[in-house]
DSSP file (Angstrom, degrees, kcal/mol; ACC not computed):
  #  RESIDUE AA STRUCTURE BP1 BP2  ACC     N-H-->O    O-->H-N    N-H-->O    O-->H-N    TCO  KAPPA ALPHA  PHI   PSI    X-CA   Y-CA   Z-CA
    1    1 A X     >        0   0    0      0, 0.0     4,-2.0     0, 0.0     0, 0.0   0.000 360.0 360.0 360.0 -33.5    2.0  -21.0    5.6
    2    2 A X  H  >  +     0   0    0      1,-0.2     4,-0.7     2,-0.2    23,-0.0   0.891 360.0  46.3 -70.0 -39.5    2.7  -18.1    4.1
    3    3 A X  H >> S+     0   0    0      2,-0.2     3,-1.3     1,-0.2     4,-1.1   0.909 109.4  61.5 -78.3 -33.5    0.9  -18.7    0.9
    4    4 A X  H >4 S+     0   0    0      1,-0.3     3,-1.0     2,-0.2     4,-0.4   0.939 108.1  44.9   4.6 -85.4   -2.1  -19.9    3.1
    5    5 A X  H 3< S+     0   0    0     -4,-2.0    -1,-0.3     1,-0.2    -2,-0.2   0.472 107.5  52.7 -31.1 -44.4   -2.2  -17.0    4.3
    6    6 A X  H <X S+     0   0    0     -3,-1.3     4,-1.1    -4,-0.7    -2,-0.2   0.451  89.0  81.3-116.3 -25.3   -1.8  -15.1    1.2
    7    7 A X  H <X S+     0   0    0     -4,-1.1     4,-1.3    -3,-1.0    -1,-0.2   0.776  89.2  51.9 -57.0 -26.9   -5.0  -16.8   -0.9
    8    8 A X  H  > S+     0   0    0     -4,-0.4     4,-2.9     2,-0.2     5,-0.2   0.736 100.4  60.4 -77.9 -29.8   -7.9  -14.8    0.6
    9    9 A X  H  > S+     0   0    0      1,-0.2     4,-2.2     2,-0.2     6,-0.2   0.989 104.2  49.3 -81.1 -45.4   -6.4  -11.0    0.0
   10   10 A X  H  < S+     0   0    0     -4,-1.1    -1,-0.2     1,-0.2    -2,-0.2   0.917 124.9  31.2 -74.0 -26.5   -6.2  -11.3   -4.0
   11   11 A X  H  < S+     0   0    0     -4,-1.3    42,-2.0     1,-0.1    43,-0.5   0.958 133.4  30.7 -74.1 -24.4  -10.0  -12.7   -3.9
   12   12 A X  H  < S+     0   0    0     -4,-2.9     2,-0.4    40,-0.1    -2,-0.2   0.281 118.2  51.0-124.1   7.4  -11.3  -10.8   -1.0
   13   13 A X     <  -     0   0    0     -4,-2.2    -1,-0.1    -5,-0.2     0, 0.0  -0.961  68.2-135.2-135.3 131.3   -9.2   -7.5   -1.0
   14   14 A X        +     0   0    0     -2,-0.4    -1,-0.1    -3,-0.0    -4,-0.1   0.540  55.9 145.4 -46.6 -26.9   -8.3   -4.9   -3.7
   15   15 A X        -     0   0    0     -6,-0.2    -2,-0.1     4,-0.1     5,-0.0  -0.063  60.7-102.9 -51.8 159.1   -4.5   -4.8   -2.8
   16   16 A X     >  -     0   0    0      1,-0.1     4,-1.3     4,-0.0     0, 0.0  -0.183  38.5-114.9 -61.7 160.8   -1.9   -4.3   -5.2
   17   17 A X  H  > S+     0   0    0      2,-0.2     4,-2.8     3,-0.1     5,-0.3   0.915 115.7  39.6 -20.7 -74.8    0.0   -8.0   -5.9
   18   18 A X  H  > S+     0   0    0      1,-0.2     4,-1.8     2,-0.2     5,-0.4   0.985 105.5  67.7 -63.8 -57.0    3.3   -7.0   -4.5
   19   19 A X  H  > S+     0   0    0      2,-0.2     4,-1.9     1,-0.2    -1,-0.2   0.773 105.1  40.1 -14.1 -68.0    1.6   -5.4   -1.9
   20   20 A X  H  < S+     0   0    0     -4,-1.3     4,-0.2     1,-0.2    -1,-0.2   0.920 108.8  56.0 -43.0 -61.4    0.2   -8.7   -0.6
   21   21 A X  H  <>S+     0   0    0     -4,-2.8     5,-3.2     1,-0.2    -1,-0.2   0.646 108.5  51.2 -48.1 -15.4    3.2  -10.5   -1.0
   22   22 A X  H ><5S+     0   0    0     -4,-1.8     3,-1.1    -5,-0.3    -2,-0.2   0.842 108.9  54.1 -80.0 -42.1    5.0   -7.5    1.3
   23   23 A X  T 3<5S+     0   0    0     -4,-1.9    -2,-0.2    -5,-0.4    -3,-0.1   0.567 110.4  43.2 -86.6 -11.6    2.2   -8.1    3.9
   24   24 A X  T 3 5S-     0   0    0     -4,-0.2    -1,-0.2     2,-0.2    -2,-0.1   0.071 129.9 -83.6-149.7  39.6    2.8  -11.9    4.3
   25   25 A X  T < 5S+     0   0    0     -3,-1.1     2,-0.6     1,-0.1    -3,-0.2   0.355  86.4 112.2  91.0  22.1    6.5  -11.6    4.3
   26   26 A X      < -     0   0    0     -5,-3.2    -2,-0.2    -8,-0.2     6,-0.1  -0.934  29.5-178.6 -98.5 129.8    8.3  -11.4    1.2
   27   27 A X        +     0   0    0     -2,-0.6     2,-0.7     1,-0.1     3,-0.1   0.301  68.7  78.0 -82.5  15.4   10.1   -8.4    0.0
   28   28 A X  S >> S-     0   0    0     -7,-0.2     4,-2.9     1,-0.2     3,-1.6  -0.861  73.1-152.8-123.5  98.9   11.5   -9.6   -3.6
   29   29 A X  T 34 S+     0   0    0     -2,-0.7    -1,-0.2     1,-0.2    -8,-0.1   0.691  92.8  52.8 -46.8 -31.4    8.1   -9.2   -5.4
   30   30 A X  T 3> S+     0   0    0      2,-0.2     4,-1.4     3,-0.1    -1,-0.2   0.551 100.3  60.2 -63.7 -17.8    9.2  -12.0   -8.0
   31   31 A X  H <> S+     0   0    0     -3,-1.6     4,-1.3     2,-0.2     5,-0.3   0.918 111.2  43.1 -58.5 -59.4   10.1  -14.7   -5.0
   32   32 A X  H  < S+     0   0    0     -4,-2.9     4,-0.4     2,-0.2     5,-0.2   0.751 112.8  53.0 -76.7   7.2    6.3  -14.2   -4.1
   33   33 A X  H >> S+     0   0    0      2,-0.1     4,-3.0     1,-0.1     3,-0.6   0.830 120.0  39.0 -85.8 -78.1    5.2  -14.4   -8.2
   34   34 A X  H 3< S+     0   0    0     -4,-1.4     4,-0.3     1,-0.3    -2,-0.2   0.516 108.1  52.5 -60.2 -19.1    7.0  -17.4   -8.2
   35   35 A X  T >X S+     0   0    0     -4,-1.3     4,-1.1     2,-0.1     3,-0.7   0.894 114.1  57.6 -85.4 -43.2    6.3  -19.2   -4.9
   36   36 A X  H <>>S+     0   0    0     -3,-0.6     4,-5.8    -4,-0.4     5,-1.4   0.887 106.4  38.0 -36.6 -65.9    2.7  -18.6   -6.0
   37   37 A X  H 3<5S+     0   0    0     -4,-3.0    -1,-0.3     3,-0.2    -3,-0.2   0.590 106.3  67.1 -91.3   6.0    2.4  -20.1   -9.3
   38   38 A X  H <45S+     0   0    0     -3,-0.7    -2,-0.2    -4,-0.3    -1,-0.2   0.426 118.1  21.8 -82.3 -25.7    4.5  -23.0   -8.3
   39   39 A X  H  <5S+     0   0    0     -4,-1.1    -2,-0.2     3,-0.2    -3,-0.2   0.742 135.4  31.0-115.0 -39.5    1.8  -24.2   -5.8
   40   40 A X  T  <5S-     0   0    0     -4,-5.8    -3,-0.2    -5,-0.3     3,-0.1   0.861 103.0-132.6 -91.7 -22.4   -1.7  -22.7   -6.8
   41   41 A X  S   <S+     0   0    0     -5,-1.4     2,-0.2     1,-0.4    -4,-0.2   0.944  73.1  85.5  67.8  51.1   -0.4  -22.8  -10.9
   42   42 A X  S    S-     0   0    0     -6,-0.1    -1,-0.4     0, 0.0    -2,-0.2  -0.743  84.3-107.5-162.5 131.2   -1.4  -19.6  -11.7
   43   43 A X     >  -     0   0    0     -2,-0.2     4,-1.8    -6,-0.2   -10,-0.1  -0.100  39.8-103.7 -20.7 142.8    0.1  -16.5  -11.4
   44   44 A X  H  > S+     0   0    0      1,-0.2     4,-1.2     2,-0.2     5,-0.1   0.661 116.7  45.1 -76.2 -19.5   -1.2  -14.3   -9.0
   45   45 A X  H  > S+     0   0    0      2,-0.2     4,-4.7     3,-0.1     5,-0.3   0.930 116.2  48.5 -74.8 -56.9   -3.2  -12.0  -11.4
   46   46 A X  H  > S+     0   0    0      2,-0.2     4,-2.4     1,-0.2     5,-0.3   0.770 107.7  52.2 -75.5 -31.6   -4.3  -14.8  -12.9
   47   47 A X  H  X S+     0   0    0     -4,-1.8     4,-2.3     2,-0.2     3,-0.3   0.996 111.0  50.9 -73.6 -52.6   -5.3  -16.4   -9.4
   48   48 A X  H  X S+     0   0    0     -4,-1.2     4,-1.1     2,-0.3    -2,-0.2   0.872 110.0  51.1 -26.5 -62.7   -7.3  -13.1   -8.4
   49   49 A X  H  < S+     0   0    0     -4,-4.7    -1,-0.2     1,-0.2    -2,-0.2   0.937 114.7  40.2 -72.8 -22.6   -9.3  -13.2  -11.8
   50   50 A X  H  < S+     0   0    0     -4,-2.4    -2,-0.3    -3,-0.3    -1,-0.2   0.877 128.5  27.0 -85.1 -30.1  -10.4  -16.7  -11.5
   51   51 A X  H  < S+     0   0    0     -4,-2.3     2,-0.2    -5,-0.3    -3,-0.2   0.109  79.9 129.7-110.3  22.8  -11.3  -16.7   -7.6
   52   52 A X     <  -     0   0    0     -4,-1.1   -41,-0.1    -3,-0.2   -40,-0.1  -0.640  66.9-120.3-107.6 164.3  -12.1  -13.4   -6.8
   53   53 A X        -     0   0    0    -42,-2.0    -1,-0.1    -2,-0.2   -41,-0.1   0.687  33.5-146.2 -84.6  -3.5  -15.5  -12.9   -4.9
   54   54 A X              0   0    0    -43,-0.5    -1,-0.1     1,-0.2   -42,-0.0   0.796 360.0 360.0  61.3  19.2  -17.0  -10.8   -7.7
   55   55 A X              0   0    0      0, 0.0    -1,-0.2     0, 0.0    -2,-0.1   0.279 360.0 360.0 -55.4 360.0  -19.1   -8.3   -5.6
């Protein structure tokens, strides 16, 4: 749920990485690196530069 949650802010919002992951409940910025690229298979930088809405 969390990570649900957590795809729309790196395409549709500027916030920092960890930042996001703080906002949609983890605090160990490498738990949420890791929860990340273990379900979408990318990194979260990486998820941002391929899906983001490119305005």
């Amino acid at each position: 749920m969390r990570i649900s949650n957590a795809r729309a802010k790196p395409r549709d919002t500027g916030l920092a990485i960890d930042q996001i992951g703080w906002e949609v409940g983890y605090t160990d910025p490498s738990a949420f690196h890791k929860v990340v690229n273990r379900i979408v298979g990318l990194s979260p930088s990486d998820y941002r530069r391929r899906f983001a809405s490119g305005d």
